[in-house]
C-alpha positions in Angstrom: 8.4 191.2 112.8 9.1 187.6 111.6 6.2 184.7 111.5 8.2 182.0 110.9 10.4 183.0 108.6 14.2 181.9 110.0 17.1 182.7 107.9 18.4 178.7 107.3 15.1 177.1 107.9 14.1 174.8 104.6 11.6 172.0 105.1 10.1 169.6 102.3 6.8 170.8 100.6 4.3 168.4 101.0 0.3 168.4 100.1 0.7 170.2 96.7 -0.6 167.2 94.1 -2.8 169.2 91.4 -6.7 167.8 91.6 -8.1 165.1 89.1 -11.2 166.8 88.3 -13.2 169.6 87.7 -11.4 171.6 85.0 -12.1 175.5 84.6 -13.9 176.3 81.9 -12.7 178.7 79.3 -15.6 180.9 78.4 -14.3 183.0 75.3 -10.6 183.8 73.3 -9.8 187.1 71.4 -7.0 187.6 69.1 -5.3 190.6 70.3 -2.6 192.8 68.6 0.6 190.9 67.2 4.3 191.7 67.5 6.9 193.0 66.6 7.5 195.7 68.9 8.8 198.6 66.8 9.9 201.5 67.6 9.6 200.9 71.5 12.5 200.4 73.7 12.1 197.0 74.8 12.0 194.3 73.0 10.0 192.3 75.1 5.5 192.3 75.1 4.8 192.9 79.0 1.5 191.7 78.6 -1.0 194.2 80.9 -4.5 194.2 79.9 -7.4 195.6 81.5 -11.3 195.0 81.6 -14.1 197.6 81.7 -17.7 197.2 81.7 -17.6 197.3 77.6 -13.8 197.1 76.4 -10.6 195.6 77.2 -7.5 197.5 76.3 -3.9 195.8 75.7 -1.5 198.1 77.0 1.9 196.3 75.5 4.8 197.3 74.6 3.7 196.9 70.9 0.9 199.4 71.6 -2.5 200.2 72.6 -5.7 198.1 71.4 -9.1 198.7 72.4 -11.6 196.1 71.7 -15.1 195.5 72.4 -15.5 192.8 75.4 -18.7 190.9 74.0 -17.0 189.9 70.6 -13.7 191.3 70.2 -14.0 194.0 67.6 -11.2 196.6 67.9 -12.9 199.8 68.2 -10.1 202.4 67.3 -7.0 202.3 65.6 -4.2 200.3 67.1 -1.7 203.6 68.6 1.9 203.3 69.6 2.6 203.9 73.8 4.1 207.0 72.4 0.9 208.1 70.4 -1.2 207.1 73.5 1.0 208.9 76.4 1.9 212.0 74.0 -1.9 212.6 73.7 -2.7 212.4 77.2 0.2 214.5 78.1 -1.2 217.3 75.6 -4.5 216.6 77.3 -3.3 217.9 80.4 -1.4 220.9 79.1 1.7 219.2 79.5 4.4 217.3 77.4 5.8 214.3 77.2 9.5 213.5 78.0 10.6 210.3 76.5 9.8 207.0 75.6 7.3 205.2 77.3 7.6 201.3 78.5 7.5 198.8 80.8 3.1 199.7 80.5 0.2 198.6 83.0 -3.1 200.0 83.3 -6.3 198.5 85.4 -9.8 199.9 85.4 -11.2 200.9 88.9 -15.0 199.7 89.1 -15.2 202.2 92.8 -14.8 205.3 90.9 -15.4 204.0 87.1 -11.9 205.1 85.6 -8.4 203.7 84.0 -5.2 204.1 85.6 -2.6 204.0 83.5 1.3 203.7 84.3 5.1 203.0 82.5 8.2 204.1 82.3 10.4 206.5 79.7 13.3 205.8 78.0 15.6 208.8 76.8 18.5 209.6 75.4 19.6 205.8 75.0 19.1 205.2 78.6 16.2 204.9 81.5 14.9 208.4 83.5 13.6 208.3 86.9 10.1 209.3 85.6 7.0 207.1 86.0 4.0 208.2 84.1 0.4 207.7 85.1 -2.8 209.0 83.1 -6.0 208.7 83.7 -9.5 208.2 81.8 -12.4 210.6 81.8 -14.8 207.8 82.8 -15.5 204.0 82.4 -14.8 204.3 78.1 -11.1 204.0 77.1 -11.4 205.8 74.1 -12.3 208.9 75.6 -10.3 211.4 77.2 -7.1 210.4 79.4 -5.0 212.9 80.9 -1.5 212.6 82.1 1.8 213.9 84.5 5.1 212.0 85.4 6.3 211.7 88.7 9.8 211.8 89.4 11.4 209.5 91.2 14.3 210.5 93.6 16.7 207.7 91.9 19.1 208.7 88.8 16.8 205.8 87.6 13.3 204.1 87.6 12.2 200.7 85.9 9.5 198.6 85.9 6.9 200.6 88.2 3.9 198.6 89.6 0.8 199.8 90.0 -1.6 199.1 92.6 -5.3 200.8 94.0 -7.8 200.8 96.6 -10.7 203.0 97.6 -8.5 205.5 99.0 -5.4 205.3 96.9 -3.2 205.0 93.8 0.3 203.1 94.7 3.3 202.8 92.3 7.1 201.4 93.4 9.6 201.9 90.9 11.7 199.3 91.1 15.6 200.2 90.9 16.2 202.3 93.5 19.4 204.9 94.0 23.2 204.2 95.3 24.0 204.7 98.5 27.4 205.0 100.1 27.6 201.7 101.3 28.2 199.2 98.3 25.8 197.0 96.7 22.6 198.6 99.1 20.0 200.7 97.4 16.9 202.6 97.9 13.5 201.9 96.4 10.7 204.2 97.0 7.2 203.6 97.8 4.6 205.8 96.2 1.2 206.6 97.5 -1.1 209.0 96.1 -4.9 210.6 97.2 -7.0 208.8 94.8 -9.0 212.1 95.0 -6.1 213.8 93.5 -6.1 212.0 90.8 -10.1 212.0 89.5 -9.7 215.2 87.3 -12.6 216.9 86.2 -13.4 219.5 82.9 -10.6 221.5 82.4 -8.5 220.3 85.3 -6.2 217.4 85.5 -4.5 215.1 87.7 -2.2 216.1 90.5 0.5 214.8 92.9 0.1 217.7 95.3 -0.4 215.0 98.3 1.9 212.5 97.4 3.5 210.5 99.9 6.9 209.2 99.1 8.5 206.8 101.6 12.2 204.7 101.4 13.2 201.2 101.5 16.7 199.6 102.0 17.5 196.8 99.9 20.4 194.8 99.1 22.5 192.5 97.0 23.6 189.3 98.5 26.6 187.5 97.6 25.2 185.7 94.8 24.7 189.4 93.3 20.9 189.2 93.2 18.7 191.3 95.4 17.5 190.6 98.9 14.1 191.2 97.5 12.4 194.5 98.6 13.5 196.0 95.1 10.2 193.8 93.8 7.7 195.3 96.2 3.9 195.6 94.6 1.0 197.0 95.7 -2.0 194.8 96.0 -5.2 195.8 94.1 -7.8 196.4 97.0 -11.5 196.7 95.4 -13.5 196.4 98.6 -15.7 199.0 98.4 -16.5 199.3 102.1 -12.7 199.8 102.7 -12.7 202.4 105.6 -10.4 205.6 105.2 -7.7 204.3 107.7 -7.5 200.4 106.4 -4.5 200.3 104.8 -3.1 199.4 101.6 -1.0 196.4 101.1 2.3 195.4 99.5 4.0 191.9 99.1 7.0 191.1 97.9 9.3 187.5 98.2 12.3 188.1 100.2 15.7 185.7 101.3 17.5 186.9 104.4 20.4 184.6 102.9 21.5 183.1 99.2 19.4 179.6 100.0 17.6 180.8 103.5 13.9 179.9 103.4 11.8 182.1 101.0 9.7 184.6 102.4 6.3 187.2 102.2 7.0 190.3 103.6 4.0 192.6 103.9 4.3 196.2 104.4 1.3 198.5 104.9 0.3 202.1 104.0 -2.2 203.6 106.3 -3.9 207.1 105.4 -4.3 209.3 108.9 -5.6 212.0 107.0 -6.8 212.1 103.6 -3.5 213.7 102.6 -1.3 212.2 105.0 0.2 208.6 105.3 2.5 205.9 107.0 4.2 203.1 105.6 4.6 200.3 108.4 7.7 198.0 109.5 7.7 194.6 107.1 6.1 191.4 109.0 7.8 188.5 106.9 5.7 185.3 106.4 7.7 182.2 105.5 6.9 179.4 103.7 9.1 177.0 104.9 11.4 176.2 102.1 14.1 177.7 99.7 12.7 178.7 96.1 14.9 179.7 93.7 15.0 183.5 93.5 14.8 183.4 89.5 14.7 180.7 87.3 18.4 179.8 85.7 16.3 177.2 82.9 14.8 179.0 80.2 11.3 178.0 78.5 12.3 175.1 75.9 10.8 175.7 72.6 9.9 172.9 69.7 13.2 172.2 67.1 13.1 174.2 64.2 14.0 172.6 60.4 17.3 172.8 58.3 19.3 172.5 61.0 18.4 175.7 62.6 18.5 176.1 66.7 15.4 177.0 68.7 16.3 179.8 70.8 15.1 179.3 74.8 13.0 181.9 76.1 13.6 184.5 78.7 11.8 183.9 82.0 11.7 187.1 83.1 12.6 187.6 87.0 11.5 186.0 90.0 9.6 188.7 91.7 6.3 188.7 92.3 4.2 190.0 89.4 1.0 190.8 91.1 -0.9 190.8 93.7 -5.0 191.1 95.4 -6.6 191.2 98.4 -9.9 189.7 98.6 -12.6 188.3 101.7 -9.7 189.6 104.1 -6.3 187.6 102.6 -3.8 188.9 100.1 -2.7 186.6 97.5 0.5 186.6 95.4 2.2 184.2 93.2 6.1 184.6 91.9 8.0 182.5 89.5 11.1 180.2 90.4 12.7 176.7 89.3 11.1 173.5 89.8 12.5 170.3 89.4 14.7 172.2 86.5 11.6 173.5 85.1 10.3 177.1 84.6 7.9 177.8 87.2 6.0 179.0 90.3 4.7 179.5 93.7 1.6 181.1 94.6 0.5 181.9 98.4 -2.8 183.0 100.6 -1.9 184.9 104.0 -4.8 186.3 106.2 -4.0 190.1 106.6 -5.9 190.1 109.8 -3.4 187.3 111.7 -0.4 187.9 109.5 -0.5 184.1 109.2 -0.1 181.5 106.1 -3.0 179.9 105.2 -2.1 178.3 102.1 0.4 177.8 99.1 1.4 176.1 96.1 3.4 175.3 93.2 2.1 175.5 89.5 4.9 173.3 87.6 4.7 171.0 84.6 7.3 168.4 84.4 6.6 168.1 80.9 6.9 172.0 80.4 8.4 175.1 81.9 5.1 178.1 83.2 6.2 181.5 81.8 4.6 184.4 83.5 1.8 183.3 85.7 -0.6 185.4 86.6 -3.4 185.0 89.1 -7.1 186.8 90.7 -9.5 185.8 93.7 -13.0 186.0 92.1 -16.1 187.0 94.2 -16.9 183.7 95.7 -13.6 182.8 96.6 -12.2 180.8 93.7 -8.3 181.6 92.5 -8.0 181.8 88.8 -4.2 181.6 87.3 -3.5 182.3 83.6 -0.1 181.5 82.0 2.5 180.2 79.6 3.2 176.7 78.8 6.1 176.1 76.6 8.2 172.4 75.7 9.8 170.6 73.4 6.6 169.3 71.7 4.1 172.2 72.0 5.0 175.9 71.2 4.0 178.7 73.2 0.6 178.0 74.5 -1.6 179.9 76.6 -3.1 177.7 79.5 -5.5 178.6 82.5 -5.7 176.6 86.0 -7.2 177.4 89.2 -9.1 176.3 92.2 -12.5 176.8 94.4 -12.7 178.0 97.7 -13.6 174.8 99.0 -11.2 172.4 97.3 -8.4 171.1 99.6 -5.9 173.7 100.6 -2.7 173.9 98.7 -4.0 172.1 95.3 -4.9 173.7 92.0 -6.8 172.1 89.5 -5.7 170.8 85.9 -4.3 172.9 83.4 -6.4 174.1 80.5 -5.4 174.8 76.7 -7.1 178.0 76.0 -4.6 178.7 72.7 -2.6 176.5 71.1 0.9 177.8 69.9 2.1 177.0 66.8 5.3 178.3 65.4 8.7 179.1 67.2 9.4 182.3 68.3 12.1 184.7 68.0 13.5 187.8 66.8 16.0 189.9 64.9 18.9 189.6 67.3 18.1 185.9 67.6 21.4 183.9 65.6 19.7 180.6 64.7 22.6 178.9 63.3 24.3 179.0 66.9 23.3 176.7 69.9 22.3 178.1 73.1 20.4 181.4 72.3 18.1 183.3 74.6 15.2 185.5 73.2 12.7 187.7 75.6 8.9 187.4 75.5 7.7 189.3 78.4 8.6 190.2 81.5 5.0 190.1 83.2 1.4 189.1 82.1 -2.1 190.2 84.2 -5.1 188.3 85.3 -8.2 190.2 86.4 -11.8 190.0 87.1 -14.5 191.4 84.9 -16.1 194.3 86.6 -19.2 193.7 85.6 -19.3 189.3 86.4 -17.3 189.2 89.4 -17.0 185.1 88.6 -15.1 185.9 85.1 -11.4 186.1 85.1 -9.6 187.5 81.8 -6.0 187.5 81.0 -3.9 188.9 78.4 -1.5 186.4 77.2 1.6 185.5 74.7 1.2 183.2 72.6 3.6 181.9 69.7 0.7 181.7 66.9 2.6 183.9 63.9 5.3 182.4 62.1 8.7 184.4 62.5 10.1 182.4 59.2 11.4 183.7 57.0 13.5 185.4 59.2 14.4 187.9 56.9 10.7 189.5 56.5 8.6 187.4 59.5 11.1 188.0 62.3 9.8 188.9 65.6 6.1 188.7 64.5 4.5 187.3 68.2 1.1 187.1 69.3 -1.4 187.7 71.7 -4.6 186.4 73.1 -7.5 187.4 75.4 -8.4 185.0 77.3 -11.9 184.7 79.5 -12.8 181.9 81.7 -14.2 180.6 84.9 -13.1 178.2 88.2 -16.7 177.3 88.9 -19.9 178.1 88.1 -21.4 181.3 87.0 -24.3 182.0 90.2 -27.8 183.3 89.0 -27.6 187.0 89.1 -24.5 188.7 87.1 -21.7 187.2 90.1 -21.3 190.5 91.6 
């Protein structure tokens, strides 16, 4: 099913100037853990971070940090993803196979637990396992237990992961070869939440999973159609009946410059063991956007002659995704005016119909990995990176209220002020034109426990990688909390 989505169909944007007043209001920053990476296989951060009643946890790349939420205080050691998923494995009488990345993790106020996923490297290459653990209860530094599902591909990368009350969704993202060249599979994961609540001595299980199929493919330009990005939207309603499905999003082109599209899928449990995952209804939004950005993020010049190295803007999918009051929101990155940036939409589940969207672009600047959350009233929160020729990587919030006019966001916000170029070992500074990666994807969320209280887990260029010899590599990252609106009498919830 198609709502206005036609394959050629590109139309001028119009009603998307940014509002002159009412900033948000940043409420509290946190240093978090710095770079480099180590011994993990990417080089990039990934910045996930989640929020508990008590702690938030950076799950990067670099690591695992556990800090207190009221001032900040890491509460226990900084581990590797290795020492973290090893441990959990052991937990659950099992062992770990390779080397975790490509993290996320998200704490479920409807059944006060952390999910944890990522990936494993081995043997110089990627596996088609995706691990998930998790938590004992509402405190991260208790007990997690973990298993790895395997995913029918030679290969999985980059799995999301996505909840509701009745579920726990993942999608690794490459999917296997088929016959017919350049079209692959991608597989849909959906999993009992109940399955996964273990209790005592027992642990988790995929003994229900549900594993469905999607065709993708490559278009001429060698980039895919756009189902390989499919993410599962976190769901928190807690009235959600046992039948309402879960929903996933992901930008899609029938055609190399055809009019950029939502397609919504949805999983629907008939039985509390048994699902279906529906035909795609594609919601368009009536022009092209650049599937990924070509531009990278420009960074401030660097002495003695030495070139700053542009940064890596990660792909164009979308890189998350929530439903709240009824509507599913997303926002993806893309080129804008030959700028970094992005697009963010609202679609009403219950019409399958566009009610808003909107570009977040700096002409100044090019927006690294935007992230964005609904909060309990209504209002959208977006966190991000701003990068340009006279700032280094900064960390910046924007947003709007339910009631401001549609398609508009409000003024940016410095919540962290960069202050050093960034780069790392591989990085050749004496040669023009060199590309380093920061992070693929960053996370916004709302605090369980003041539903008006967005944090985000940001990148931020605030170590110094010179010398390069000794500093190289040496990023940093930033907790960020703020608000789009007021904070109501009451808590927010």
């Amino acid at each position: 099913m198609r709502v206005g989505c036609s394959a050629s169909a590109v139309v001028a944007l119009v009603g998307f100037a940014t509002l002159a007043s009412g900033q948000p209001a940043v409420v509290r920053v946190f240093a978090g853990m710095n770079g480099p990476n180590g011994s993990t296989p990417q080089p990039s951060a990934d910045m996930m971070g989640g929020v508990g009643p008590t702690h938030i946890v950076g799950f990067i790349n670099g690591g695992v940090s556990i800090r207190t939420k009221s001032d900040g205080r890491e509460v226990r050691p900084l581990q590797t993803q290795q020492e973290f998923w090893a441990r959990a494995f052991e937990n659950a009488g099992r062992q770990l196979v390779g080397a975790p990345y490509d993290p996320r993790i998200f704490f479920d106020p409807l059944t006060g637990r952390w999910f944890a996923t990522a990936n494993a490297w081995g043997e110089g290459k990627g596996t088609n396992r995706t691990l998930i653990a998790v938590s004992a209860d509402a405190d991260p530094t208790h007990t997690w237990k973990a298993l790895d599902y395997l995913a029918p591909a030679p290969l999985a990368d980059n799995s999301k992961l996505g909840l509701d009350r009745n579920g726990f969704y993942t999608t690794p993202m490459v999917p296997a070869a088929t016959s017919v060249e350049n079209t692959f599979r991608l597989s849909v994961v959906a999993v009992p939440k109940v399955d996964l609540l273990w209790k005592g001595d027992g642990g988790p299980s995929l003994a229900h999973q549900q594993v469905f199929e999607i065709e993708t493919v490559r278009l001429p330009d060698h980039k895919f159609r756009g189902e390989e990005g499919l993410f599962p939207a976190f769901d928190l309603d807690a009235k959600k009946k046992p039948n309402d499905p879960a929903v996933f999003v992901n930008r899609y082109r029938a055609e190399v410059d055809g009019e950029t599209c939502i397609q919504i899928r949805k999983v629907t449990w008939t039985t509390p063991t048994a699902a279906t995952l529906s035909d795609p209804i594609s919601v368009g939004l009536g022009t092209h956007y650049p599937v990924q950005p070509t531009t990278r993020g420009i960074q401030p010049a660097l002495p003695e002659g030495l070139y700053s190295p542009g940064l890596s803007t990660g792909e164009g999918r979308i890189v998350n995704a929530v439903v709240r009051h009824g509507s599913v929101w997303a926002i993806a990155a893309t080129e804008i005016g030959n700028r970094v940036g992005a697009f963010w939409v609202q679609i009403d589940l219950s019409t399958m119909r566009l009610v808003q969207h909107g570009t977040l672009s700096d002409p100044e600047a090019d927006v690294l990995f935007p992230s964005l959350n609904v909060d309990a009233q209504g209002n959208l929160g977006i966190a991000m990176t701003r990068t340009s020729a006279s700032q280094a990587l900064s960390v910046y919030v924007t947003g709007r209220l339910r009631t401001d006019p549609p398609n508009t966001l409000r003024p940016l916000v410095k919540a962290v002020e960069g202050r050093y170029v960034f780069f790392n070992a591989r990085t050749d500074l004496t040669k023009p034109g060199q590309t380093v990666p920061t992070s693929d994807y960053a996370t916004t969320v709302v605090d369980p426990s003041d539903q008006t209280l967005f944090w985000s887990y940001q990148f931020a260029a605030t170590n110094d990688c010179l010398p390069k010899d000794t500093n190289t590599g040496k990023f940093g990252t930033a907790w960020v909390a703020f608000r789009v609106g007021p904070a109501p009498r009451g808590g927010g919830r």
